[in-house]
C-alpha positions in Angstrom: -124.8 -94.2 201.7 -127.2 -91.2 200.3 -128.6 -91.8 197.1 -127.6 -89.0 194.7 -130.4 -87.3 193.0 -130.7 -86.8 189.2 -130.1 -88.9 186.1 -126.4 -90.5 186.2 -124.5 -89.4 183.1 -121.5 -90.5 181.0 -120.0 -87.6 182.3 -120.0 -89.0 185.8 -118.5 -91.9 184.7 -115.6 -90.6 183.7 -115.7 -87.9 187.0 -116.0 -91.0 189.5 -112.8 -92.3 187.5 -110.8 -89.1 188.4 -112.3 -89.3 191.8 -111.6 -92.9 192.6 -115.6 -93.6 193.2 -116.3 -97.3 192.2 -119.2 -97.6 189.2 -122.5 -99.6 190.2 -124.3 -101.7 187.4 -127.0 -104.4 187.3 -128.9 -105.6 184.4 -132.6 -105.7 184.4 -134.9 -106.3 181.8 -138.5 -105.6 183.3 -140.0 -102.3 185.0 -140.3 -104.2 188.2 -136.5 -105.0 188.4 -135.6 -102.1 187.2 -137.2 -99.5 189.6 -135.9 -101.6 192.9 -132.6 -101.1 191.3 -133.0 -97.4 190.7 -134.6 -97.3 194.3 -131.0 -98.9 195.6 -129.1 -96.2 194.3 -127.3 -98.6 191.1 -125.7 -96.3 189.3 -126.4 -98.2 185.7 -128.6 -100.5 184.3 -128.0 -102.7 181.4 -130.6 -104.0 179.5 -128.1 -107.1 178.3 -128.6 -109.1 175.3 -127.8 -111.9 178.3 -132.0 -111.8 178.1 -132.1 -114.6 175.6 -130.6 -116.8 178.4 -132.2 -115.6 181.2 -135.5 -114.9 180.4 -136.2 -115.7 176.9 -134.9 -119.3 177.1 -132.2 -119.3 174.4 -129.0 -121.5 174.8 -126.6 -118.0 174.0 -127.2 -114.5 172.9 -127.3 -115.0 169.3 -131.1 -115.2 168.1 -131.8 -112.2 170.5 -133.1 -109.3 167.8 -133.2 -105.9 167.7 -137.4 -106.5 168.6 -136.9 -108.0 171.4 -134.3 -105.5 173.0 -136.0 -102.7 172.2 -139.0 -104.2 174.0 -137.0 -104.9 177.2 -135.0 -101.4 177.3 -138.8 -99.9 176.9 -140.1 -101.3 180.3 -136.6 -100.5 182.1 -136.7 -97.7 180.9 -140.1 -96.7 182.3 -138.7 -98.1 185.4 -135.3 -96.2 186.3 -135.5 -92.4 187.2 -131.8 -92.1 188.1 -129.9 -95.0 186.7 -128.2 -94.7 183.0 -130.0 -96.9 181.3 -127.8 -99.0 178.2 -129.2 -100.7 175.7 -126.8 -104.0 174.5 -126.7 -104.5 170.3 -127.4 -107.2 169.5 -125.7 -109.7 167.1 -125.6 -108.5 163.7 -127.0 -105.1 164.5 -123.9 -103.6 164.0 -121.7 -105.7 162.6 -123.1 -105.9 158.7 -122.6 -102.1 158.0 -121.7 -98.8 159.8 -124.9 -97.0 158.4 -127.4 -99.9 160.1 -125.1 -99.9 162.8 -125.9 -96.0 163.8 -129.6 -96.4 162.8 -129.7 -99.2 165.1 -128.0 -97.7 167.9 -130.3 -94.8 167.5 -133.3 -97.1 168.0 -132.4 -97.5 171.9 -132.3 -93.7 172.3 -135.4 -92.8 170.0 -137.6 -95.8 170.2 -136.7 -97.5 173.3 -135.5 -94.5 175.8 -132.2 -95.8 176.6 -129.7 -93.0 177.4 -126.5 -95.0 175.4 -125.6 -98.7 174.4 -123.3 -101.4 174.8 -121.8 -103.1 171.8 -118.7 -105.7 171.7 -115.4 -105.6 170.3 -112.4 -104.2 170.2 -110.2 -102.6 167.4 -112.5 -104.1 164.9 -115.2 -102.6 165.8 -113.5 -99.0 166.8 -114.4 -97.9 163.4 -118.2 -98.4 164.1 -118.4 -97.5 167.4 -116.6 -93.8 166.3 -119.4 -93.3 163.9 -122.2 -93.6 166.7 -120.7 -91.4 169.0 -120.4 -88.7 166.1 -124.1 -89.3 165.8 -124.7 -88.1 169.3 -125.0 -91.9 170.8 -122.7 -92.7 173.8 -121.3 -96.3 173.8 -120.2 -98.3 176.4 -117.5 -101.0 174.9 -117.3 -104.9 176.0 -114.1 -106.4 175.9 -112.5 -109.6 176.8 -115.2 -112.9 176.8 -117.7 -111.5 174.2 -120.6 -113.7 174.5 -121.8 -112.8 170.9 -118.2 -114.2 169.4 -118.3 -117.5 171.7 -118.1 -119.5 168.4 -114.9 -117.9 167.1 -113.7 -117.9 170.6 -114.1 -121.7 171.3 -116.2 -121.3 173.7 -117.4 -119.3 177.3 -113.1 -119.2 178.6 -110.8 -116.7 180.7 -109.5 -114.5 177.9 -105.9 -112.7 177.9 -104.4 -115.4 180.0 -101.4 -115.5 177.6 -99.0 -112.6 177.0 -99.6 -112.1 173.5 -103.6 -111.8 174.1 -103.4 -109.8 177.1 -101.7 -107.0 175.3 -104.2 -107.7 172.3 -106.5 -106.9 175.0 -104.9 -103.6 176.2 -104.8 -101.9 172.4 -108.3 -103.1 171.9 -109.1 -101.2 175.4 -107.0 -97.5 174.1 -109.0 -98.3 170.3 -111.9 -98.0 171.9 -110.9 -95.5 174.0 -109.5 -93.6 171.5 -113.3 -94.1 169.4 -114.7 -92.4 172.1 -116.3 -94.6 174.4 -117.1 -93.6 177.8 -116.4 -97.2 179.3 -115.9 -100.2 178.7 -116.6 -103.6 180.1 -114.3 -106.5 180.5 -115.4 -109.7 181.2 -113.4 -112.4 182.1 -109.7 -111.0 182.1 -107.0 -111.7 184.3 -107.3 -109.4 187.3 -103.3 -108.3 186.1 -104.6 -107.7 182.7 -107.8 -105.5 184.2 -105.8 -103.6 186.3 -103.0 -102.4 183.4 -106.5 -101.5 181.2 -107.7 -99.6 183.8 -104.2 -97.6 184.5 -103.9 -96.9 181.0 -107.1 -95.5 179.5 -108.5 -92.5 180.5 -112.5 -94.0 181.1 -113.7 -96.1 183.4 -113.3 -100.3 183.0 -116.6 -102.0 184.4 -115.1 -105.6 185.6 -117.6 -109.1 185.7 -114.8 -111.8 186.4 -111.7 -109.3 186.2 -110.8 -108.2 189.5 -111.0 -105.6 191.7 -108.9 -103.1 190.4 -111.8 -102.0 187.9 -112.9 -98.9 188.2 -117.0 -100.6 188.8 -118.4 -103.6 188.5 -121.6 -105.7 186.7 -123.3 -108.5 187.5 -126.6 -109.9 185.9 -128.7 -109.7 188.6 -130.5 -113.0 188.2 -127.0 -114.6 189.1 -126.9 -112.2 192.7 -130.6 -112.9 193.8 -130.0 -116.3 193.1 -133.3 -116.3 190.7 -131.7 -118.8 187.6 -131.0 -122.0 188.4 -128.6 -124.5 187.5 -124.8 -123.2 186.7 -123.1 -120.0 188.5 -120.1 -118.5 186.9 -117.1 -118.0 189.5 -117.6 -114.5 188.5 -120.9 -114.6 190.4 -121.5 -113.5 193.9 -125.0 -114.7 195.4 -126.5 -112.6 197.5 -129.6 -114.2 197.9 -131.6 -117.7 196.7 -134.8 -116.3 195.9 -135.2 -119.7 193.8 -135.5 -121.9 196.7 -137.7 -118.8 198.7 -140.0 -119.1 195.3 -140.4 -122.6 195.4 -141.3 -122.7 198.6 -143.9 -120.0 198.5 -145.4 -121.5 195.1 -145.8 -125.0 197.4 -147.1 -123.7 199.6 -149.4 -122.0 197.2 -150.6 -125.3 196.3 -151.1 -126.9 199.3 -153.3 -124.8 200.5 -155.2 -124.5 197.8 -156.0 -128.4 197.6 -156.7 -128.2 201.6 -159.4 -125.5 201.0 -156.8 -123.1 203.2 -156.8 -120.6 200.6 -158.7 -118.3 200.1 -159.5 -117.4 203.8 -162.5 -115.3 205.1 -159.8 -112.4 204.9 -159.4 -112.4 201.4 -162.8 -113.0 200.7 -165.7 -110.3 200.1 -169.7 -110.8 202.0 -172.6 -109.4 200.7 -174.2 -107.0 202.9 -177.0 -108.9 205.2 -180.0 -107.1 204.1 -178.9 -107.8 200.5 -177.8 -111.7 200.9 -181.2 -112.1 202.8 -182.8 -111.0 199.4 -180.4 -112.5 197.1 -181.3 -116.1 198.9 -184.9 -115.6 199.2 -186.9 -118.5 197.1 
């Protein structure tokens, strides 16, 4: 499929709803990463607050700061040409006042060159997340398992699974809708549940472990190259195991290396003859 040219806009979320078009989006938080997504035609890019796991080493989200996302949205910014590149809030960014919550949210547009964030939530927050739009910042929301919350949640679980929660989950979905965002994520609902969000609200539900009723879906692209070890979420397609490819390359690396393989004359550089002849005279 062509690539469409220009810079992907909130309004083409909500036109691809009307139109049926599935949503592409892939987190990145490098330039490297994030033009060879661009270059693939992904319609999105989220610079998630999922960097403290995957690249930054941290056991959750939660020490992730403002700092550090603004640093990442920088370089993927810099990166994607096409893509709508979100910034995710991090915890306590928004959540200790509305005021901070806008100047923050401001920071990925002014500072970092993000074209809208991410924040999580739902009727609690719908207050907040109607103040940044009025500033002029579109926000995607993030419903369902919200990593940031794992603590009141009891953990990384399935949410809405019950009837009670899964309506919960459809009038947080029309709050936020209502506030103004112009999608919203939902992460680990019952496909049932994402399907009734998605018929009811009138933007576009971006699914990761909801089914495939959503109007797009996200993955964090470490899990579909295969490049971070150790647990998958059933969420997570793998489309490649660049880990073991990796390993094997860096082995190989080092093996030739110790067996004097590496460097070869062809990556080497020679002195011209007449020069060496005088560079070696005693």
């Amino acid at each position: 499929m062509k690539v469409a040219e220009g810079r992907v806009t909130t309004a083409d979320f909500r036109r691809w709803k009307e139109e049926g078009r599935p949503v592409t989006m892939l987190t990145a938080y490098d330039f490297p990463t994030a033009r060879l997504l661009d270059e693939a035609g992904i319609d999105a890019i989220l610079v998630g607050d999922s960097v403290g796991n995957v690249v930054l080493g941290y056991d959750s989200t939660l020490p992730v700061t403002m700092e550090e996302m603004l640093h990442h949205t920088r370089a993927v910014a810099r990166g994607a040409s096409r893509a709508l590149v979100i910034g995710d809030m991090p915890f306590l960014s928004y959540q200790v006042s509305t005021a901070e919550a806008v100047r923050n949210a401001g920071r990925f547009l002014k500072e970092a060159g993000a074209q809208a964030v991410k924040l999580e939530g739902g009727q609690e927050v719908a207050g907040t997340v109607k103040a940044i739009v009025n500033s002029g910042i579109p926000v995607m929301g993030h419903i369902g398992l919200t990593p940031q919350y794992v603590h009141q949640l009891g953990g990384y679980r399935v949410q809405g699974r019950q009837a009670e929660a899964a309506r919960r989950l459809v009038s947080d979905a029309v709050s936020l809708a209502q506030a103004g965002v112009f999608a919203i994520v939902l992460e680990c609902v019952p496909a049932e549940v994402a399907k009734k969000i998605t018929a009811t609200i009138p933007v576009p539900t971006i699914g990761i472990g909801a089914g495939v009723d959503c109007d797009g879906q996200v993955l964090v692209t470490h899990d579909l190259l295969g490049l971070y070890g150790g647990f998958s979420p059933k969420f997570a397609k793998r489309y490649a195991n660049l880990v073991e490819e990796i390993k094997r390359a860096l082995e190989a690396f080092r093996a030739e290396v110790l067996g004097r393989e590496f460097p070869g004359p062809e990556h080497s550089f020679s002195m011209p003859a007449e020069e060496l002849a005088e560079f070696l005279k005693e």
